[in-house]
C-alpha beads as a LAMMPS data file, in Angstrom:
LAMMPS data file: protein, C-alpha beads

119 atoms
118 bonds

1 atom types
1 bond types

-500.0 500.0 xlo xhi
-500.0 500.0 ylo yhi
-500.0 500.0 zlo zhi

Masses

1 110.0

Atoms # bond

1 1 1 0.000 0.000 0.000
2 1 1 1.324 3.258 -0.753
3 1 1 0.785 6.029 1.684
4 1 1 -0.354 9.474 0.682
5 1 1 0.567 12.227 3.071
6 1 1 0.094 15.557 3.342
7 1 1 3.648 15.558 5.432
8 1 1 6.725 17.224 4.675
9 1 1 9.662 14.801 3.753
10 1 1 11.303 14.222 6.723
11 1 1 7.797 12.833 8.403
12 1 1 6.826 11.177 5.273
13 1 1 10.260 9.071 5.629
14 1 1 10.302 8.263 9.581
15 1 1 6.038 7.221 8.614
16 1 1 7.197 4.927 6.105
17 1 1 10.012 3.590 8.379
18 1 1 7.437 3.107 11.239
19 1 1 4.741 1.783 8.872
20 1 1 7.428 -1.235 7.981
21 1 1 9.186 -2.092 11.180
22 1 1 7.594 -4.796 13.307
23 1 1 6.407 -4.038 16.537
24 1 1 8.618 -2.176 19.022
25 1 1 11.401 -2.545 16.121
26 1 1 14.150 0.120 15.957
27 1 1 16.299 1.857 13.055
28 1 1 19.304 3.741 14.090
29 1 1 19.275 7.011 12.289
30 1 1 22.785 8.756 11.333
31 1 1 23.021 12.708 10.801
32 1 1 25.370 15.509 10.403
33 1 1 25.370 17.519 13.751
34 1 1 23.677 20.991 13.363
35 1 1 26.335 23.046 15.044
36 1 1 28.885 21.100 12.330
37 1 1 30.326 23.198 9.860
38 1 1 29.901 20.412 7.554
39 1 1 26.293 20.358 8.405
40 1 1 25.768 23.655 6.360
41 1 1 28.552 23.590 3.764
42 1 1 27.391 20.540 2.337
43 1 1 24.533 21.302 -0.164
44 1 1 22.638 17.695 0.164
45 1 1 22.109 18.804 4.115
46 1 1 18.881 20.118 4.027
47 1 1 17.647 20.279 7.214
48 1 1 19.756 21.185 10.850
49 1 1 19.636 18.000 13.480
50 1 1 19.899 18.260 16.993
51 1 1 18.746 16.456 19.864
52 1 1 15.282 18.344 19.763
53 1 1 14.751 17.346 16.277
54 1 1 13.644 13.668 17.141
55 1 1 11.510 14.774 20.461
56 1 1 8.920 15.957 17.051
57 1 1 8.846 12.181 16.360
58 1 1 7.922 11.064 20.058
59 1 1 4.589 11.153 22.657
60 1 1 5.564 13.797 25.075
61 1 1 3.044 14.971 27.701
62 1 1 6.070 17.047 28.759
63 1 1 5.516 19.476 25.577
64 1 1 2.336 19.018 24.084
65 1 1 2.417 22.405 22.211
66 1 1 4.673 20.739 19.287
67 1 1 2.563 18.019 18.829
68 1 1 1.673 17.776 15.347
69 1 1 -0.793 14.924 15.821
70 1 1 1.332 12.333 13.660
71 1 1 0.318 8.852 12.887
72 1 1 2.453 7.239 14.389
73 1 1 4.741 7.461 16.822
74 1 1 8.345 6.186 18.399
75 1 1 10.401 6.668 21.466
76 1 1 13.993 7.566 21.858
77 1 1 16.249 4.724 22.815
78 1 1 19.326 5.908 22.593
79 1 1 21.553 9.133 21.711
80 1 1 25.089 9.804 20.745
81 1 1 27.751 11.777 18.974
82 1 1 30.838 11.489 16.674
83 1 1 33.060 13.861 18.046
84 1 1 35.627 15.769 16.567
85 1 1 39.396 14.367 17.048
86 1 1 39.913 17.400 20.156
87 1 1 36.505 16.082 22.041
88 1 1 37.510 12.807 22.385
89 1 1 38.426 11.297 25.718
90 1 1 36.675 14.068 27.676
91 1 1 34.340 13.897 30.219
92 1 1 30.842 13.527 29.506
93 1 1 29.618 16.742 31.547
94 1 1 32.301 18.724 29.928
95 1 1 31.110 17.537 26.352
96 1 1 27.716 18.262 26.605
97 1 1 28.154 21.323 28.067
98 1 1 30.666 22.049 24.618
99 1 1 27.517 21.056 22.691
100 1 1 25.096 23.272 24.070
101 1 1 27.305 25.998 23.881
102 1 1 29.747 25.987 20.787
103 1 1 30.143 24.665 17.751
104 1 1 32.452 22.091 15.822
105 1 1 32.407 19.494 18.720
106 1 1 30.067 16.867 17.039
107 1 1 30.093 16.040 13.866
108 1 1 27.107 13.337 13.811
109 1 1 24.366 12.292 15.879
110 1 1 23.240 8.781 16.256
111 1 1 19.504 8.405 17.586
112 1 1 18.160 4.962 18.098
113 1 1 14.202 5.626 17.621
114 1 1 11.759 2.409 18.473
115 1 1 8.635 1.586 16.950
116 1 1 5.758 2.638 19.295
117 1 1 1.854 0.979 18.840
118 1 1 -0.588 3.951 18.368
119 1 1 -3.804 3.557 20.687

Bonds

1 1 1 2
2 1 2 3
3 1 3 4
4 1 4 5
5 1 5 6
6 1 6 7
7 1 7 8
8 1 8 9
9 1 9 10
10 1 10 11
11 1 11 12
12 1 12 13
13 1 13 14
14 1 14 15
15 1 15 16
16 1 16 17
17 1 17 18
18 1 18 19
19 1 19 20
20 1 20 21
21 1 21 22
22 1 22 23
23 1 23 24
24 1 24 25
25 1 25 26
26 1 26 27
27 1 27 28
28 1 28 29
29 1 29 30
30 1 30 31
31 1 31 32
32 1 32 33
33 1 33 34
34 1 34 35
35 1 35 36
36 1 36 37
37 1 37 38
38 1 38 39
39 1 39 40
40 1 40 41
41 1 41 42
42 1 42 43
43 1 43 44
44 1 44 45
45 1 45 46
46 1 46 47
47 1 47 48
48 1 48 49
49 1 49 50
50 1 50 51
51 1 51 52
52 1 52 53
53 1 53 54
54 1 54 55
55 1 55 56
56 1 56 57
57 1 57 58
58 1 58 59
59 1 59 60
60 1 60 61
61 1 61 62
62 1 62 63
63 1 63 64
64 1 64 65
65 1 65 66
66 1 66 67
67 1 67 68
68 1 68 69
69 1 69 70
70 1 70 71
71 1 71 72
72 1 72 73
73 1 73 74
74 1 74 75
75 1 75 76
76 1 76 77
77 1 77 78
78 1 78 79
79 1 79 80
80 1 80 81
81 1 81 82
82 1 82 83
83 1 83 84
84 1 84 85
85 1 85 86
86 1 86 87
87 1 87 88
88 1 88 89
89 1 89 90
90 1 90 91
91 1 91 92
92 1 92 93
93 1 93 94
94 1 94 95
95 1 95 96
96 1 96 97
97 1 97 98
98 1 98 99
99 1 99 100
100 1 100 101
101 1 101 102
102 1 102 103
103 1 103 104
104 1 104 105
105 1 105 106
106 1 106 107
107 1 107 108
108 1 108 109
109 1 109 110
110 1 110 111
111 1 111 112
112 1 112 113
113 1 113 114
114 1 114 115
115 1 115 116
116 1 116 117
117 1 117 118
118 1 118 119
């Protein structure tokens, strides 16, 4: 079955990715860091990733105001970063303090998103 949506790409693709993995099934998704400088000078990166990015994809009674009333739905598993060569080796605190507050420290994040059933 093909789904038409009325989404914008980057729902369309996590709907379709839902729509095929079994129940409480996972895909690891892989993206340029937004604070990255290769993030921007790249011109296939068309959209900025952060951490915030994949909350859009979730339930969250915390934050109901972004809730775009999707069709499905998943949950964050897991969360990580390729750092840059100068990161490496520090301490956790220290590093996400870095990527809150300046830029070139990460230049991927990994988020591990599982399949959640829709009531």
């Amino acid at each position: 079955d093909m789904i038409i949506s009325p989404l914008d790409g980057f729902f369309r693709f996590f709907q379709e990715c839902w729509r095929i993995l079994k129940p409480s099934g996972t895909i690891r998704c892989i993206a340029p860091y937004w604070t990255w400088a290769g993030a921007v000078w790249d011109p296939t990166h068309t959209r900025s990733i952060c951490e915030a990015t994949f909350s859009y994809l979730c339930l969250s009674e915390d934050n109901p105001t972004f809730d775009y009333h999707l069709p499905f739905r998943f949950s964050i598993v897991e969360m990580s970063y390729s750092l840059l060569d100068e990161w490496q080796g520090r301490p956790e605190a220290e590093i996400r303090e870095a990527l809150r507050h300046n830029v070139n420290v990460a230049t991927e994040i990994t988020c591990v998103l599982r399949k959640e059933v829709m009531p």
